[in-house]
Backbone and ligand atoms as CSV (ligand in chain L), in Angstrom:
chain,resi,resn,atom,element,x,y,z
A,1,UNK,N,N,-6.339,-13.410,-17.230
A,1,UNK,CA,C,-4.894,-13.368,-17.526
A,1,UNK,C,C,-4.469,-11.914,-17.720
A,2,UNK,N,N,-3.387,-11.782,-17.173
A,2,UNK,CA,C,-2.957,-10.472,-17.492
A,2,UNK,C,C,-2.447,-10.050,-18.428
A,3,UNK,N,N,-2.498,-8.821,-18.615
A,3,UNK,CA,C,-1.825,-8.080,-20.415
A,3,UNK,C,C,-0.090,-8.081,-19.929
A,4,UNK,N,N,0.283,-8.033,-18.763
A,4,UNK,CA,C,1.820,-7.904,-17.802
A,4,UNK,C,C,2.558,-9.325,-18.283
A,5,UNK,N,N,3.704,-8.463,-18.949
A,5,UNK,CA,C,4.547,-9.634,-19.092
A,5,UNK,C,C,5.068,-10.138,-18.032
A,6,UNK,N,N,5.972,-11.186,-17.790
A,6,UNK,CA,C,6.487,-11.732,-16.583
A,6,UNK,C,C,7.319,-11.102,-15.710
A,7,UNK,N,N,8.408,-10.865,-16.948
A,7,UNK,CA,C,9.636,-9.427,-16.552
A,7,UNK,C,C,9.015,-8.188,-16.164
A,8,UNK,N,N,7.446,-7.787,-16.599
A,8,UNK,CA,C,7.087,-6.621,-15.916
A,8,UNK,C,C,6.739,-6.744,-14.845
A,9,UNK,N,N,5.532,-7.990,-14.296
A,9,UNK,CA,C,5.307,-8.423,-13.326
A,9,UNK,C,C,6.605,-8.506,-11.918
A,10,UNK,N,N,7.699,-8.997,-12.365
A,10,UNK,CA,C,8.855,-9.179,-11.498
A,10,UNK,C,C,9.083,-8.071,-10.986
A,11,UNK,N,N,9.423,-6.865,-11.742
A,11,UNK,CA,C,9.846,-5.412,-11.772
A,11,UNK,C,C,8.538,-4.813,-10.827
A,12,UNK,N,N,7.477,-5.367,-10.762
A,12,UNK,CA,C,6.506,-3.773,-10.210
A,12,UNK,C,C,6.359,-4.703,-8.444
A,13,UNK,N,N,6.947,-5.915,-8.326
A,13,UNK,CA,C,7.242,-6.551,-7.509
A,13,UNK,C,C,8.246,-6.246,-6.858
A,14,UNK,N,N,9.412,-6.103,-7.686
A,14,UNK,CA,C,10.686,-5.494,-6.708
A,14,UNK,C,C,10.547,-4.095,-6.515
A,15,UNK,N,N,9.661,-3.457,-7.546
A,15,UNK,CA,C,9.479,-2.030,-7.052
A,15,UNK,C,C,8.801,-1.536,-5.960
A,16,UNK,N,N,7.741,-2.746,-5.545
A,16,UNK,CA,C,7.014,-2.592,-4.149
A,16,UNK,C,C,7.188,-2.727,-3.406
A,17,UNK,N,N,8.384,-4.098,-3.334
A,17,UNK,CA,C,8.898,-4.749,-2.101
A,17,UNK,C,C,9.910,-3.382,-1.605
A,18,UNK,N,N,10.760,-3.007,-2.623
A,18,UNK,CA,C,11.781,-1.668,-2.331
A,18,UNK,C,C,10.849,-0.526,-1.259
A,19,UNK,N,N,9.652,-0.358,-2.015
A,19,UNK,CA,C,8.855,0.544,-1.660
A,19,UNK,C,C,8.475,0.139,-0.205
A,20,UNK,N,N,7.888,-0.816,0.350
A,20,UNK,CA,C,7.839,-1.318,1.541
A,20,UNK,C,C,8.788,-1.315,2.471
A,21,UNK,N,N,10.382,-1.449,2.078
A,21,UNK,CA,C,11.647,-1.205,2.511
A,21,UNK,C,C,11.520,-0.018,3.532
A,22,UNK,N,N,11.611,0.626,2.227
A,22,UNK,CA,C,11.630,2.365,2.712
A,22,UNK,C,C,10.420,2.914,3.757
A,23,UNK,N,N,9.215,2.390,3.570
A,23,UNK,CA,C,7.978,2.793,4.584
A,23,UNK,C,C,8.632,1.715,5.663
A,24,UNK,N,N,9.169,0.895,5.964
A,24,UNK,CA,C,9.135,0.046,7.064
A,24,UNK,C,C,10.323,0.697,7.845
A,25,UNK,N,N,11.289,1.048,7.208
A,25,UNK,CA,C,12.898,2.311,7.969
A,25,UNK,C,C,12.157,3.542,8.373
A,26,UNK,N,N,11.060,3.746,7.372
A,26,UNK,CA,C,10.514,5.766,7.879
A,26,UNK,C,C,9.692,5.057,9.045
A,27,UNK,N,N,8.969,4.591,9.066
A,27,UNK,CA,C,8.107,4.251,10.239
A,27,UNK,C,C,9.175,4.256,11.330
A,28,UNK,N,N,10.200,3.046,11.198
A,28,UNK,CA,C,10.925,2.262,12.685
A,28,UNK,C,C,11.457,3.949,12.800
A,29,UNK,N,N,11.848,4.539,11.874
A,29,UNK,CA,C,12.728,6.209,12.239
A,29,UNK,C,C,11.551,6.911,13.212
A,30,UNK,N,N,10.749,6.834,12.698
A,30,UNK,CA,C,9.218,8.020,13.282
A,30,UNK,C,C,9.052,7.369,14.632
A,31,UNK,N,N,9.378,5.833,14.650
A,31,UNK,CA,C,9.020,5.443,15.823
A,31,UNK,C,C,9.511,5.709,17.153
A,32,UNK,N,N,10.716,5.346,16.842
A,32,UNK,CA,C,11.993,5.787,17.466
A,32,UNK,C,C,12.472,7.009,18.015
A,33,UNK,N,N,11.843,7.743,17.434
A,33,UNK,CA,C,12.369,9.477,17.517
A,33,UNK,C,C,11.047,10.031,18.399
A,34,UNK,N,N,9.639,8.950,18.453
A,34,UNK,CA,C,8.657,9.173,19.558
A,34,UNK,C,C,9.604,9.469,20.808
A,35,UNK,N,N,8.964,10.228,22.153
A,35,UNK,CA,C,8.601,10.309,23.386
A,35,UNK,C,C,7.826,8.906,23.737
A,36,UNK,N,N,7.255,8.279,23.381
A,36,UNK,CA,C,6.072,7.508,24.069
A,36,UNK,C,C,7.062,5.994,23.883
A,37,UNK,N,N,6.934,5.670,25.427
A,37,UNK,CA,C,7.632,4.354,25.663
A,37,UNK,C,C,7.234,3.078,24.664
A,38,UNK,N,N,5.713,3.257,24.207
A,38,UNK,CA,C,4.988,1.915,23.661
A,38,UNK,C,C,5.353,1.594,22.187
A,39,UNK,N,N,5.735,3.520,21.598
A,39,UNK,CA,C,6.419,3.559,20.180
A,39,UNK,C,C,7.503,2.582,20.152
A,40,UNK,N,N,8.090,3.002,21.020
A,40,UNK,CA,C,9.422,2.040,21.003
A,40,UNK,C,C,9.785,0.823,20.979
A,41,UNK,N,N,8.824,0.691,21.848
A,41,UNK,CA,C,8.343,-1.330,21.770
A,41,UNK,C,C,8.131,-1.690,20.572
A,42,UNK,N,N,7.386,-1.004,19.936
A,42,UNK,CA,C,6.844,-1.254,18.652
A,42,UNK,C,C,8.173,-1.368,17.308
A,43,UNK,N,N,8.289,-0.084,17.312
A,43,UNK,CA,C,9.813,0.339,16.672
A,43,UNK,C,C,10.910,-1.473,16.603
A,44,UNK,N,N,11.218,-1.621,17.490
A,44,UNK,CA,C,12.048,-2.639,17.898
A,44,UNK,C,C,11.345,-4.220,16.784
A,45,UNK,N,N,9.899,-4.188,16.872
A,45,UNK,CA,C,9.529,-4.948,16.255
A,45,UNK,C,C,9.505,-4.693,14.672
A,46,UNK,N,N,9.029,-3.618,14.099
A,46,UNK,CA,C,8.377,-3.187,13.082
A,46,UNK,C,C,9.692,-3.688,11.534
A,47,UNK,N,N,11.436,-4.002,12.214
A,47,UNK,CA,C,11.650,-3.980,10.944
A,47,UNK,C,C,11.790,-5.827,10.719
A,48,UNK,N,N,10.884,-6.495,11.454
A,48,UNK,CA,C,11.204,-7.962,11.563
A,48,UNK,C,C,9.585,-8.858,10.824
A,49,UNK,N,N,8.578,-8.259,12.053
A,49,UNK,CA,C,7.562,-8.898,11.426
A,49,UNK,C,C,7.147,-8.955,10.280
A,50,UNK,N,N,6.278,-10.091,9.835
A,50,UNK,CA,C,5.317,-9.762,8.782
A,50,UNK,C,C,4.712,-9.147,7.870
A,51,UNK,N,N,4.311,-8.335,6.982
A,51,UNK,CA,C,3.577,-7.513,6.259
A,51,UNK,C,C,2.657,-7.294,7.137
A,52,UNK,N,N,1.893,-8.276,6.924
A,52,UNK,CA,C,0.049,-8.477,7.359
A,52,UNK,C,C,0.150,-7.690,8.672
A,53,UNK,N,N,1.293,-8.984,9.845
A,53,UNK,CA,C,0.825,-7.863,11.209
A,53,UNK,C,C,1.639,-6.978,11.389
A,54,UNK,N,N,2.512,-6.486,10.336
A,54,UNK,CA,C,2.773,-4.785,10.734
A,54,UNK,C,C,1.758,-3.936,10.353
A,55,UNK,N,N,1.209,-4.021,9.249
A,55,UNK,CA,C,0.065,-3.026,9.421
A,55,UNK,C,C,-1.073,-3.593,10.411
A,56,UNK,N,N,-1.405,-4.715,10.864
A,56,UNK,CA,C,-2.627,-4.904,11.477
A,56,UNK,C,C,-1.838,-3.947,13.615
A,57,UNK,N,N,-0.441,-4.436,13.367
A,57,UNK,CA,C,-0.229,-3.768,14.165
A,57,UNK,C,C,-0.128,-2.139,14.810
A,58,UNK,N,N,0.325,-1.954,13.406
A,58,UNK,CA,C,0.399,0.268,13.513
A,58,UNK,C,C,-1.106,0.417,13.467
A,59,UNK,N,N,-1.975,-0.411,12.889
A,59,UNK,CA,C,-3.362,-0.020,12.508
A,59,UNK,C,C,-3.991,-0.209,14.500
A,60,UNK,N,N,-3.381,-1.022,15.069
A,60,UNK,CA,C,-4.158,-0.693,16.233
A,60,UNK,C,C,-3.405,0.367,17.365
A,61,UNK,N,N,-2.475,1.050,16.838
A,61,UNK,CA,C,-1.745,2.193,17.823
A,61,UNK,C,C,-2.267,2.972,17.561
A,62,UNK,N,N,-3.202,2.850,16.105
A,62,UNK,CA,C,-3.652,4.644,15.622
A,62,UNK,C,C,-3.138,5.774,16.173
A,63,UNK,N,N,-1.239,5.459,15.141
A,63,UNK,CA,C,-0.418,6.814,14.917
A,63,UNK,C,C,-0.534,7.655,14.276
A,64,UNK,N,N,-1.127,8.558,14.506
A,64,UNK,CA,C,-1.553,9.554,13.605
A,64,UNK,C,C,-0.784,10.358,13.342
A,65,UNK,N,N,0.535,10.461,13.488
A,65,UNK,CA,C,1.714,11.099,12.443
A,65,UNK,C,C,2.252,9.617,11.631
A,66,UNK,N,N,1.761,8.166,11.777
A,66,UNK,CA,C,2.351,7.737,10.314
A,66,UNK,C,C,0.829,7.251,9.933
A,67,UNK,N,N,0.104,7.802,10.171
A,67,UNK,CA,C,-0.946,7.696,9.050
A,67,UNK,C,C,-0.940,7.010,7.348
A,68,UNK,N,N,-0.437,8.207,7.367
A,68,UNK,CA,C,-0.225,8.143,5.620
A,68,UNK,C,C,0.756,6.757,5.477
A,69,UNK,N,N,1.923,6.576,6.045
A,69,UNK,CA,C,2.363,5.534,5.898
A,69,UNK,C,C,2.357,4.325,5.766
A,70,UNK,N,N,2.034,4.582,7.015
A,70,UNK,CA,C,0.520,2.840,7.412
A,70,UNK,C,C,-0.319,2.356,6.013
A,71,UNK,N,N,-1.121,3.726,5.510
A,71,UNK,CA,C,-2.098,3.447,4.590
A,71,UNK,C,C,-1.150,3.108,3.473
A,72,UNK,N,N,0.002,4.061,3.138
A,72,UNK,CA,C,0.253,3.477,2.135
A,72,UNK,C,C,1.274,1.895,1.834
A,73,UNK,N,N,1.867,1.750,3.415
A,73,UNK,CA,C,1.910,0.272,3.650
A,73,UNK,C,C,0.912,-0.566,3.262
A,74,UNK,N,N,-0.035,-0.707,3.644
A,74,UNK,CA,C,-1.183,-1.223,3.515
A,74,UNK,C,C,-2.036,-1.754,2.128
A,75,UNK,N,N,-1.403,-0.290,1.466
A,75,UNK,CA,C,-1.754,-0.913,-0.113
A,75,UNK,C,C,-0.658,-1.580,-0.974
A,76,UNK,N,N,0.740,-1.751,-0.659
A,76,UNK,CA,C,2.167,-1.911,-1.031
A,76,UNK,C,C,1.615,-3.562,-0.865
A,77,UNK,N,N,1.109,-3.576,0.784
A,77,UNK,CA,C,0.523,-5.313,0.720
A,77,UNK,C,C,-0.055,-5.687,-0.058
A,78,UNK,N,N,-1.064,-5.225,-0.043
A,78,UNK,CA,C,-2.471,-5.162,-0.872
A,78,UNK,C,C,-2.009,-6.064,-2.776
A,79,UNK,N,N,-1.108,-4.621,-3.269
A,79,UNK,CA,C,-0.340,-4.738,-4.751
A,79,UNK,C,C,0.004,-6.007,-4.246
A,80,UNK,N,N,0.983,-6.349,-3.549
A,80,UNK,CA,C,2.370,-7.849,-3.301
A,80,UNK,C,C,1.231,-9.106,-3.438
A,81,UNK,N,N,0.075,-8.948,-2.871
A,81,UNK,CA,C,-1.066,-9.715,-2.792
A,81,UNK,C,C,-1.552,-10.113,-3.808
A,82,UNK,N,N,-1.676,-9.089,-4.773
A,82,UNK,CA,C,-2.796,-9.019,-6.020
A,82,UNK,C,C,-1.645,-10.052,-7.047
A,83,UNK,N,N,-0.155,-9.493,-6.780
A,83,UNK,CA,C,0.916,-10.397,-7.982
A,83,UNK,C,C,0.908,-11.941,-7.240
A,84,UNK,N,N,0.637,-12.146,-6.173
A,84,UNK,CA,C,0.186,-13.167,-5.637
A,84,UNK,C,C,-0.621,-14.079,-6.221
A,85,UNK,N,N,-1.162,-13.430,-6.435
A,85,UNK,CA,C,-2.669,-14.059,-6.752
A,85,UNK,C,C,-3.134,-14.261,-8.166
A,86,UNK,N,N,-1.950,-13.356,-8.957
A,86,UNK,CA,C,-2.458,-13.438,-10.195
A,86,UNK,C,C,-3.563,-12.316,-11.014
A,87,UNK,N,N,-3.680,-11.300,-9.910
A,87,UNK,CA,C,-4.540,-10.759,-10.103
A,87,UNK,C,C,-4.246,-9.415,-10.509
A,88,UNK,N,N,-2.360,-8.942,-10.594
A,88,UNK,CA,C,-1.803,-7.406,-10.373
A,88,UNK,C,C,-2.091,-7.320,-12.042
A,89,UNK,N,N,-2.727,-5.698,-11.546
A,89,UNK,CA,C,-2.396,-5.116,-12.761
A,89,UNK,C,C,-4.361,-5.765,-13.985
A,90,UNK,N,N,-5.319,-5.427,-13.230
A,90,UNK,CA,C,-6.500,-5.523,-13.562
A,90,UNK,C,C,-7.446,-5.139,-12.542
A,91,UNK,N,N,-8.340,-4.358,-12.720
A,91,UNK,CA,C,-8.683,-3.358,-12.552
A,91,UNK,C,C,-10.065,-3.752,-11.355
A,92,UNK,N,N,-10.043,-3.447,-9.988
A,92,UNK,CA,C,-11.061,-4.101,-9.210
A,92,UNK,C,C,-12.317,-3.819,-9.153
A,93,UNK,N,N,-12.962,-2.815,-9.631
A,93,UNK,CA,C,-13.724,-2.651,-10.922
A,93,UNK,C,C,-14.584,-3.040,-11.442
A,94,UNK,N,N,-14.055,-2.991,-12.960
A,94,UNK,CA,C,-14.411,-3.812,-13.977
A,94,UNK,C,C,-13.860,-4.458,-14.452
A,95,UNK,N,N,-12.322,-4.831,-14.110
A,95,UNK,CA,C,-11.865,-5.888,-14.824
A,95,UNK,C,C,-10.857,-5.997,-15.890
A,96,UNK,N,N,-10.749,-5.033,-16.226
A,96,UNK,CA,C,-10.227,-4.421,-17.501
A,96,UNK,C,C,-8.229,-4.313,-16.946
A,97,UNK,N,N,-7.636,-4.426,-17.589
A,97,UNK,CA,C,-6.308,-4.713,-17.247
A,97,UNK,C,C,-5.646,-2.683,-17.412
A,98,UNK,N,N,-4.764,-2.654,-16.073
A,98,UNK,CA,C,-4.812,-1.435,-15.609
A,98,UNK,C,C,-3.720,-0.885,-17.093
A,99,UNK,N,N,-3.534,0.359,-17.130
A,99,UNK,CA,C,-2.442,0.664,-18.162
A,99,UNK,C,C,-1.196,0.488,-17.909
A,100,UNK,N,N,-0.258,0.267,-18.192
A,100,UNK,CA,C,1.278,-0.232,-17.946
A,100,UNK,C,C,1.751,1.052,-17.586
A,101,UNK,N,N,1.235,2.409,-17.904
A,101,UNK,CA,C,1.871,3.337,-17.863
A,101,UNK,C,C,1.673,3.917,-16.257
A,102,UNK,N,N,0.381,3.684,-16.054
A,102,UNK,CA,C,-0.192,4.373,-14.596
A,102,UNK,C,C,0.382,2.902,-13.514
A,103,UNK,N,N,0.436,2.113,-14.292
A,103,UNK,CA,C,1.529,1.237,-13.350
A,103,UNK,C,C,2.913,1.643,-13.024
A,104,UNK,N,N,3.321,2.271,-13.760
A,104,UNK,CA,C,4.517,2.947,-13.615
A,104,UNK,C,C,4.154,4.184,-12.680
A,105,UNK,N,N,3.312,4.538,-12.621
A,105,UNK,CA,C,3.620,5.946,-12.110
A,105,UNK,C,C,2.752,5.543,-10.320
A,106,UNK,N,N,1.850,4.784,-10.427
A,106,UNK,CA,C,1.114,3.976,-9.357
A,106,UNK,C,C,1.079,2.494,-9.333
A,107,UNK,N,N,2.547,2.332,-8.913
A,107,UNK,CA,C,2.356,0.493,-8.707
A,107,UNK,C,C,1.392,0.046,-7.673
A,108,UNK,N,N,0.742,0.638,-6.890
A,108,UNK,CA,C,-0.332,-0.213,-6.050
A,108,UNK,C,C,-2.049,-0.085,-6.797
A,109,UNK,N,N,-1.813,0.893,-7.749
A,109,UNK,CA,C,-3.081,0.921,-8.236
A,109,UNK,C,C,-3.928,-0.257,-8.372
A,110,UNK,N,N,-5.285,-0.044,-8.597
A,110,UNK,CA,C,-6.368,-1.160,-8.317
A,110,UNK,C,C,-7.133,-1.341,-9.235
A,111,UNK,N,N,-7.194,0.174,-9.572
A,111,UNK,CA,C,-8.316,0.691,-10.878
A,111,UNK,C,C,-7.498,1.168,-11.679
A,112,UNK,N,N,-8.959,0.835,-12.976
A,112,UNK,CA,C,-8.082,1.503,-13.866
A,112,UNK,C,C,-8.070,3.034,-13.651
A,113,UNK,N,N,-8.101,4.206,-14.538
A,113,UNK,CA,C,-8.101,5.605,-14.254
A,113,UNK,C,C,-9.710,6.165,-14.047
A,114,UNK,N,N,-10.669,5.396,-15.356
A,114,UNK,CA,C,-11.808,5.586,-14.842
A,114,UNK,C,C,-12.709,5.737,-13.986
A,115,UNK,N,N,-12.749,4.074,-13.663
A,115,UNK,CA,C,-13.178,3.472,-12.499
A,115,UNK,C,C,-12.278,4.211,-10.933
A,116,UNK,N,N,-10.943,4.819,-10.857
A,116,UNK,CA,C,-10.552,5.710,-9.976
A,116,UNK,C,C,-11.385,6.799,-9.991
A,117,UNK,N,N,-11.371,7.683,-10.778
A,117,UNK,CA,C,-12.210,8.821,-11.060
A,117,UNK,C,C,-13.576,8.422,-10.382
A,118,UNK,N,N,-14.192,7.522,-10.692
A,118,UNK,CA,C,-15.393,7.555,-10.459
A,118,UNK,C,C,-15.537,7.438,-8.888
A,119,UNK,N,N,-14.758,6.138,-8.391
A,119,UNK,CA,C,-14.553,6.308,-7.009
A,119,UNK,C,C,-14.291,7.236,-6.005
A,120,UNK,N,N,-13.479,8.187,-6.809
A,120,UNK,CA,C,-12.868,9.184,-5.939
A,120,UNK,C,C,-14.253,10.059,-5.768
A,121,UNK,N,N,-14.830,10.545,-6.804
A,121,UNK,CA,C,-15.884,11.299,-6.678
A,121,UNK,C,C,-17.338,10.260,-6.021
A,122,UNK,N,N,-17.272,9.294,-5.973
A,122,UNK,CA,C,-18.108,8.347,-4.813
A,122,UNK,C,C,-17.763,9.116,-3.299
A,123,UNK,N,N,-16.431,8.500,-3.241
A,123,UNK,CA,C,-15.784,8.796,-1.557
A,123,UNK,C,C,-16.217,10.079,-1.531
A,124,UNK,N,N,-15.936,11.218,-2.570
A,124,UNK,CA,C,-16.611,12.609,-1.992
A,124,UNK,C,C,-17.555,12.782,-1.079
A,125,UNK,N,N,-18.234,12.085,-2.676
A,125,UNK,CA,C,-20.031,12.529,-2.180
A,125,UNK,C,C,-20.614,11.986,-0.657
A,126,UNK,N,N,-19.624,10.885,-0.408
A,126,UNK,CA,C,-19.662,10.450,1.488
A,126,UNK,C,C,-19.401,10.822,2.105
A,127,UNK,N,N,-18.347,11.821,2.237
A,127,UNK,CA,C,-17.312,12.191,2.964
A,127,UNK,C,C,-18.714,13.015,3.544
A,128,UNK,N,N,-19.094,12.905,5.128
A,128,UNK,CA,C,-20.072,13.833,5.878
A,128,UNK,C,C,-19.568,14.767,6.291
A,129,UNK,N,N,-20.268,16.354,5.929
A,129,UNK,CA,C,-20.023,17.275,6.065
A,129,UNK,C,C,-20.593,17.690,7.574
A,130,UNK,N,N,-19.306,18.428,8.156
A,130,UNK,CA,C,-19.050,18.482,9.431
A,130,UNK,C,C,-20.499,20.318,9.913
L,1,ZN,ZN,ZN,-12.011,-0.111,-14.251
């Protein structure tokens, strides 16, 4: 059970869905403003479909000027998923219910700050040096 009241729960919901808004207009904009005929195709679709297959879709154009977007689409799902499920706002982890505050400042967060930390310095130590 979560430490998230209901009214907070609602709020980091409309704050994501907003948030998804805005990545789904910058994308169709980025798309649009491409040279490449296939962007456009795409564009035309991107402010209609799905969550799921808009990113499963940008994820197979591998646009690498909306990169960042995509990804952070991707976790905007991810969050919408987790309040889904019952699961927003505790920590994937260990479990531990995330802080209300770093919810505020990171509504897609997963972890708590720790368990981030620790990860981040995981992904380092992988990251293969070229
Ligand atoms: Zn944790």
């Amino acid at each position: 059970m979560s430490a998230l009241s209901k009214p907070e729960i609602q709020m980091f919901r409309k704050q994501l869905r907003d948030r998804e808004m805005d990545l789904r207009k910058a994308i169709h904009a980025s798309l649009l403003n491409s040279d490449n005929k296939d962007y456009s195709e795409v564009a035309g679709r991107v402010l209609d479909i799905g969550e799921q297959s808009l990113v499963d879709l940008l994820a197979d154009f591998h646009i690498i000027e909306l990169e960042k977007e995509v990804a952070e689409l991707a976790d905007v799902e991810a969050a919408v998923a987790r309040i889904t499920a019952g699961t927003y706002g505790q920590c994937a982890d260990c479990g531990v219910d995330i802080d209300v505050e770093r919810l505020r400042i990171y509504p897609t967060a997963r972890r708590c700050t720790e368990c981030q930390m620790r990860h981040e310095r995981m992904a380092k130590d992988m990251t293969p040096s070229l």
